[in-house]
Chimera marker file (.cmm) of the C-alpha trace (Angstrom):
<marker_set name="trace">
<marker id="1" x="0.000" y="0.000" z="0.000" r="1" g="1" b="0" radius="0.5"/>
<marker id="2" x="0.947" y="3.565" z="-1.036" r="1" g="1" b="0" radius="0.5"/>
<marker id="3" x="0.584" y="7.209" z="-0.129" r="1" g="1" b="0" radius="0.5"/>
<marker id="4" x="0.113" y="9.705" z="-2.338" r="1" g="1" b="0" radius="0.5"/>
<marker id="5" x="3.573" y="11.489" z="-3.309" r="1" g="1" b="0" radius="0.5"/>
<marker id="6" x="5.299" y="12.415" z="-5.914" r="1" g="1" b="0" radius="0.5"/>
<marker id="7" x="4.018" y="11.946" z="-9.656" r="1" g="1" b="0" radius="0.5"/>
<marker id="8" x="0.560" y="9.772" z="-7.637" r="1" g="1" b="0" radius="0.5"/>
<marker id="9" x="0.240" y="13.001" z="-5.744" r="1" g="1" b="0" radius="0.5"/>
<marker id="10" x="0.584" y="15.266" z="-9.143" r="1" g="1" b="0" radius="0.5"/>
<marker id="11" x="-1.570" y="12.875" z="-10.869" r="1" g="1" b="0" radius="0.5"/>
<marker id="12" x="-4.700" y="13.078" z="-7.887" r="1" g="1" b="0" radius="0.5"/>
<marker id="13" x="-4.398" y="17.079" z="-7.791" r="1" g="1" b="0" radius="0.5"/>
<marker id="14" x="-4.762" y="16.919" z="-11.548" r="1" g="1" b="0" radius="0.5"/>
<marker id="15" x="-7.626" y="14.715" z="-11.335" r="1" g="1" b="0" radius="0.5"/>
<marker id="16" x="-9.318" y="16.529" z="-8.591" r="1" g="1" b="0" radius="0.5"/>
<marker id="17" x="-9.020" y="20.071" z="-10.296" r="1" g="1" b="0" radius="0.5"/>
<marker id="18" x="-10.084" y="19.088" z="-13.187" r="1" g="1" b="0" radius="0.5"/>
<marker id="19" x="-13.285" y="16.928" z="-12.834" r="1" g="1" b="0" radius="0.5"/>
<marker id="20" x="-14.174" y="18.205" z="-9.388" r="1" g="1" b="0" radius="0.5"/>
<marker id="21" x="-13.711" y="22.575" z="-9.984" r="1" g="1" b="0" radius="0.5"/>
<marker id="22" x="-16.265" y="22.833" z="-7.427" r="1" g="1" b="0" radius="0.5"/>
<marker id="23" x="-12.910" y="21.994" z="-4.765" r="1" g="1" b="0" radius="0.5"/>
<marker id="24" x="-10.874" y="24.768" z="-5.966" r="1" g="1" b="0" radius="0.5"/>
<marker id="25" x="-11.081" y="26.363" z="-1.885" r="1" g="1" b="0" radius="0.5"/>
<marker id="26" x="-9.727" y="23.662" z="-0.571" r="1" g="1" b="0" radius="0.5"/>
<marker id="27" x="-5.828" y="24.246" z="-0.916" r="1" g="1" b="0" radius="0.5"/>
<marker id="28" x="-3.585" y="21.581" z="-2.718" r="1" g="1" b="0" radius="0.5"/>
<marker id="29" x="-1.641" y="20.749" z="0.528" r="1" g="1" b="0" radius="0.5"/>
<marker id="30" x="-4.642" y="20.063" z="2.215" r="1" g="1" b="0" radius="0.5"/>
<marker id="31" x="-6.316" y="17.823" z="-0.271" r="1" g="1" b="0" radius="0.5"/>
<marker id="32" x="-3.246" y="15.719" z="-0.286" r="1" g="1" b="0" radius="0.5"/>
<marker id="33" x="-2.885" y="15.511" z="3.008" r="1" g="1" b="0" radius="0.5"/>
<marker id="34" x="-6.207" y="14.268" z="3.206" r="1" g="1" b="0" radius="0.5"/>
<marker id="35" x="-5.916" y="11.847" z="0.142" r="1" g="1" b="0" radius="0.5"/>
<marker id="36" x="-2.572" y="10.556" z="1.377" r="1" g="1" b="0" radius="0.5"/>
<marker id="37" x="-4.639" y="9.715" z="4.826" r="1" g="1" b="0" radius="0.5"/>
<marker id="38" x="-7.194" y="7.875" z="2.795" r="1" g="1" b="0" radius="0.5"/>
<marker id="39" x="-4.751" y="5.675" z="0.586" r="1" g="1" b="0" radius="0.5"/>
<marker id="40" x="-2.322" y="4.935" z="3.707" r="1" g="1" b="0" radius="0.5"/>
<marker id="41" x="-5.712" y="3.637" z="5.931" r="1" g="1" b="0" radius="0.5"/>
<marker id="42" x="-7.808" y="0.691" z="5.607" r="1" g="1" b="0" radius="0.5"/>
<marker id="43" x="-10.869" y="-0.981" z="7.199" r="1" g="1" b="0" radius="0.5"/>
<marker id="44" x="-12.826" y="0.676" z="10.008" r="1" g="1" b="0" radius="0.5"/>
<marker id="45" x="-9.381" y="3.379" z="10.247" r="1" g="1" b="0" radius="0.5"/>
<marker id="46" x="-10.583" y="3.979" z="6.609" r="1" g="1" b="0" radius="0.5"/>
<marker id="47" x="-14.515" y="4.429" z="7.205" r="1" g="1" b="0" radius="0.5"/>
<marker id="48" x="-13.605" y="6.602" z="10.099" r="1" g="1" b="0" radius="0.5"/>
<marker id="49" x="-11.151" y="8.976" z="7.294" r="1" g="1" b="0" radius="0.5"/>
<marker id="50" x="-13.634" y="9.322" z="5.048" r="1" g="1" b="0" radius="0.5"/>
<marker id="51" x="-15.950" y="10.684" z="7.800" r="1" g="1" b="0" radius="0.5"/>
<marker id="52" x="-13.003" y="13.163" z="8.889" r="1" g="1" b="0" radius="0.5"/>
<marker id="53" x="-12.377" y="14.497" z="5.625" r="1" g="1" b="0" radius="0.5"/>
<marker id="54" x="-15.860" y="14.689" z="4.623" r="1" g="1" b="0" radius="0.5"/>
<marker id="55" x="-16.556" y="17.246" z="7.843" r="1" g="1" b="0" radius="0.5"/>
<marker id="56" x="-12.982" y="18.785" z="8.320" r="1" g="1" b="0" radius="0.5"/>
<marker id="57" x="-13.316" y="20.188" z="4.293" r="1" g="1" b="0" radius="0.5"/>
<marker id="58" x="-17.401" y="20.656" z="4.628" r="1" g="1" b="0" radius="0.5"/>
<marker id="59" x="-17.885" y="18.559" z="1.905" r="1" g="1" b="0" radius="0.5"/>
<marker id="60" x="-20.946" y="17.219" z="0.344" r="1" g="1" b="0" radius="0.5"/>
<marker id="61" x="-21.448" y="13.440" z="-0.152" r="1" g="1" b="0" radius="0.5"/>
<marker id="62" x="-20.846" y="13.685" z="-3.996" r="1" g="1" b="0" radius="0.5"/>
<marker id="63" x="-17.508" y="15.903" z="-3.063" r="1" g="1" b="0" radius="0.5"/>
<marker id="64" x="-16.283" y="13.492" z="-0.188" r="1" g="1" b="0" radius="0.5"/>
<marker id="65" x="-16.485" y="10.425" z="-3.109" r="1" g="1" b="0" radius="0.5"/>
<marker id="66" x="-14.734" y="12.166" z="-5.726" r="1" g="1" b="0" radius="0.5"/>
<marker id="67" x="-11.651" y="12.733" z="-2.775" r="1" g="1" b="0" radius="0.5"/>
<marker id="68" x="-12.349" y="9.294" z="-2.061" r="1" g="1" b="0" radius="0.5"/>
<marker id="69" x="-12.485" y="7.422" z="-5.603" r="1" g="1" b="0" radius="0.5"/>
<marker id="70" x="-9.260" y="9.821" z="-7.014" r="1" g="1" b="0" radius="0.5"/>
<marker id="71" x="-7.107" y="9.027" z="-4.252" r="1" g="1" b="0" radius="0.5"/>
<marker id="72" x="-7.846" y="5.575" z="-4.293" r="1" g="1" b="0" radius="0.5"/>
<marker id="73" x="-7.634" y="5.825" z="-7.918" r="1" g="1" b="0" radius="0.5"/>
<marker id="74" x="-4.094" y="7.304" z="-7.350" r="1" g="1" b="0" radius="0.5"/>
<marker id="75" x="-2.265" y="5.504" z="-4.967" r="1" g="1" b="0" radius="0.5"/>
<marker id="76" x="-1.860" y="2.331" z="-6.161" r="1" g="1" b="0" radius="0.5"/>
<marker id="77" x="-4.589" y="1.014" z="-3.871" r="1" g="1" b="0" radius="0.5"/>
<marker id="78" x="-5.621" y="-2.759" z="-5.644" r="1" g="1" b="0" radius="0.5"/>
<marker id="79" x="-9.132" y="-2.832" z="-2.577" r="1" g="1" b="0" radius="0.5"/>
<marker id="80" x="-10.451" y="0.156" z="-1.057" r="1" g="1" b="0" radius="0.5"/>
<marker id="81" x="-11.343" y="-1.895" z="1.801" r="1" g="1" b="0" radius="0.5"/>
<marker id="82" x="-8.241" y="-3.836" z="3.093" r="1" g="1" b="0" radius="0.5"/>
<link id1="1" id2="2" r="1" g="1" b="0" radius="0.2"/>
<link id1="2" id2="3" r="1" g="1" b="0" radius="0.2"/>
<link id1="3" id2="4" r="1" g="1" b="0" radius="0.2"/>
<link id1="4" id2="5" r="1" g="1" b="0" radius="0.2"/>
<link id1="5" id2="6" r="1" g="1" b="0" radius="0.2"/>
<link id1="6" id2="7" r="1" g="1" b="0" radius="0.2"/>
<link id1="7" id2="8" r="1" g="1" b="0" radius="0.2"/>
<link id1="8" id2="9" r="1" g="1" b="0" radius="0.2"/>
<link id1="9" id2="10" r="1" g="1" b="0" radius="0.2"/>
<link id1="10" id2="11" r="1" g="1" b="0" radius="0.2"/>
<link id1="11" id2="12" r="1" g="1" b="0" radius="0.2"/>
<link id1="12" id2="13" r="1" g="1" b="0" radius="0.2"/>
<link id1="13" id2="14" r="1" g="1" b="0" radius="0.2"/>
<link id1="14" id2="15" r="1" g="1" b="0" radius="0.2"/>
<link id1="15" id2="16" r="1" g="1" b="0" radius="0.2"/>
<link id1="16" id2="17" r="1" g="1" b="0" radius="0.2"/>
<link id1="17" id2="18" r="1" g="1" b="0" radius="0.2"/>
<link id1="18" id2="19" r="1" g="1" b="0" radius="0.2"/>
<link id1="19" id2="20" r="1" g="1" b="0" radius="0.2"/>
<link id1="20" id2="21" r="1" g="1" b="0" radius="0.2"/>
<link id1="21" id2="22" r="1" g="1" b="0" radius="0.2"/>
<link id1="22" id2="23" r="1" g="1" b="0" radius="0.2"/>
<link id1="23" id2="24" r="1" g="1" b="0" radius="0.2"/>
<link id1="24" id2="25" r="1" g="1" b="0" radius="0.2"/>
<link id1="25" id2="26" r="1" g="1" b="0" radius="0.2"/>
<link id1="26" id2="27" r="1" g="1" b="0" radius="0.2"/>
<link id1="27" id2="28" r="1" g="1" b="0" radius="0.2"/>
<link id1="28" id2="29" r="1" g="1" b="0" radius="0.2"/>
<link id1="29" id2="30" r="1" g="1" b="0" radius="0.2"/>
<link id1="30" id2="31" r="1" g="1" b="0" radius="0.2"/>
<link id1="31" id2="32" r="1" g="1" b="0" radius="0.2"/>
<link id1="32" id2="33" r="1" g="1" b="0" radius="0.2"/>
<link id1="33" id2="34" r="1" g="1" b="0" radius="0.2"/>
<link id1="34" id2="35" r="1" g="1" b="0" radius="0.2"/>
<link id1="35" id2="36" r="1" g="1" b="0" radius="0.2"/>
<link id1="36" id2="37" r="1" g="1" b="0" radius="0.2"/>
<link id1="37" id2="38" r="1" g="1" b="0" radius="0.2"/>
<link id1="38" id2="39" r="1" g="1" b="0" radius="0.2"/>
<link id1="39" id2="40" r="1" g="1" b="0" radius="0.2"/>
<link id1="40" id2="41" r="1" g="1" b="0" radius="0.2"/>
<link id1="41" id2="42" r="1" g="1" b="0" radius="0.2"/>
<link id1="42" id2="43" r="1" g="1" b="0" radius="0.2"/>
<link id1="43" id2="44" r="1" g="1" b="0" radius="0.2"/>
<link id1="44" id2="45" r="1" g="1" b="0" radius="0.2"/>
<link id1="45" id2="46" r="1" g="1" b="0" radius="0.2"/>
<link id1="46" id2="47" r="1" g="1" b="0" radius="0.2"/>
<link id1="47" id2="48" r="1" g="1" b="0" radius="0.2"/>
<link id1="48" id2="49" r="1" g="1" b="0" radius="0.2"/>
<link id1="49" id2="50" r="1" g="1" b="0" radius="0.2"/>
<link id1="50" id2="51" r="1" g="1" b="0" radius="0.2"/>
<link id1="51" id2="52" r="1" g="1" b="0" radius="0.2"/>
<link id1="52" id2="53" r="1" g="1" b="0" radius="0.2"/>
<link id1="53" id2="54" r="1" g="1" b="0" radius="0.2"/>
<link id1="54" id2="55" r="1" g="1" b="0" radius="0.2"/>
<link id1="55" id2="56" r="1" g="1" b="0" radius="0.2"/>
<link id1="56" id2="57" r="1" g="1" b="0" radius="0.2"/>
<link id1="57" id2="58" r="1" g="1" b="0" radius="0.2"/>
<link id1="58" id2="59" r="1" g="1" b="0" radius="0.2"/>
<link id1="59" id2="60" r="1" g="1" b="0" radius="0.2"/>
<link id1="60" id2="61" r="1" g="1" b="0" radius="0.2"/>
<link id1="61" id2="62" r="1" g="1" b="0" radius="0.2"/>
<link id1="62" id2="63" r="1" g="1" b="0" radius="0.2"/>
<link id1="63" id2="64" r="1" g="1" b="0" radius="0.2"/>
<link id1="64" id2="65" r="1" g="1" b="0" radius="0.2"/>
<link id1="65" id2="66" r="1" g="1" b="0" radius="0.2"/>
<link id1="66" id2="67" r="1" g="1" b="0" radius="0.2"/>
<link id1="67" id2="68" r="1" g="1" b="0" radius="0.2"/>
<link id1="68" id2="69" r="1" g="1" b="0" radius="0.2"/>
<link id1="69" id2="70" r="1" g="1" b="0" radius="0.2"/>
<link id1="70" id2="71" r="1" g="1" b="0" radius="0.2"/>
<link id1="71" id2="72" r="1" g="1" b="0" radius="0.2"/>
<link id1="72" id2="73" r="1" g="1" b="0" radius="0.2"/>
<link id1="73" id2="74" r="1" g="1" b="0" radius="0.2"/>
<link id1="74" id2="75" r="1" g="1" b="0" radius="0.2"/>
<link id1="75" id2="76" r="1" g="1" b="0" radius="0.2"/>
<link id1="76" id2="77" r="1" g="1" b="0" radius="0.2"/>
<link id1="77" id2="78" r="1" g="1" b="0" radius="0.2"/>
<link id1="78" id2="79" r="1" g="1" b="0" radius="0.2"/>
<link id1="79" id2="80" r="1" g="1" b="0" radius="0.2"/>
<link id1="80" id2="81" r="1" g="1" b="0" radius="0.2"/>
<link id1="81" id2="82" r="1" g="1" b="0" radius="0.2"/>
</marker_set>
């Protein structure tokens, strides 16, 4: 399992800016800090991140997936879930 640095982090900013402009106040730092979180945790640790990040940020459901889905997209995660 992977975090999200280097060209995976470059490649989940990318992905977030562009399909998801709606995110654009949330700073770049932050989103990866929060993506890396996601990617490096797994099971119930998981569940409880996505939680975190959805009310740290103030995100919407549809907003906390798409943070959700590109990191997991972008860290070399093979199962969401363990």
């Amino acid at each position: 399992m992977r975090g999200l640095t280097g060209l995976s982090a470059k490649l989940y900013l990318k992905t977030i800016r562009e399909h998801y402009p709606d995110l654009d106040h949330i700073s770049d730092d932050v989103l990866v800090a929060h993506g890396n979180a996601l990617c490096v945790a797994s099971g119930q640790a998981l569940v409880d991140q996505a939680i975190k990040t959805k009310q740290e940020l103030e995100l919407t459901g549809k907003e906390a997936s798409a943070i959700l889905g590109s990191a997991h997209g972008s860290c070399g995660r093979k199962n969401a879930f363990g």
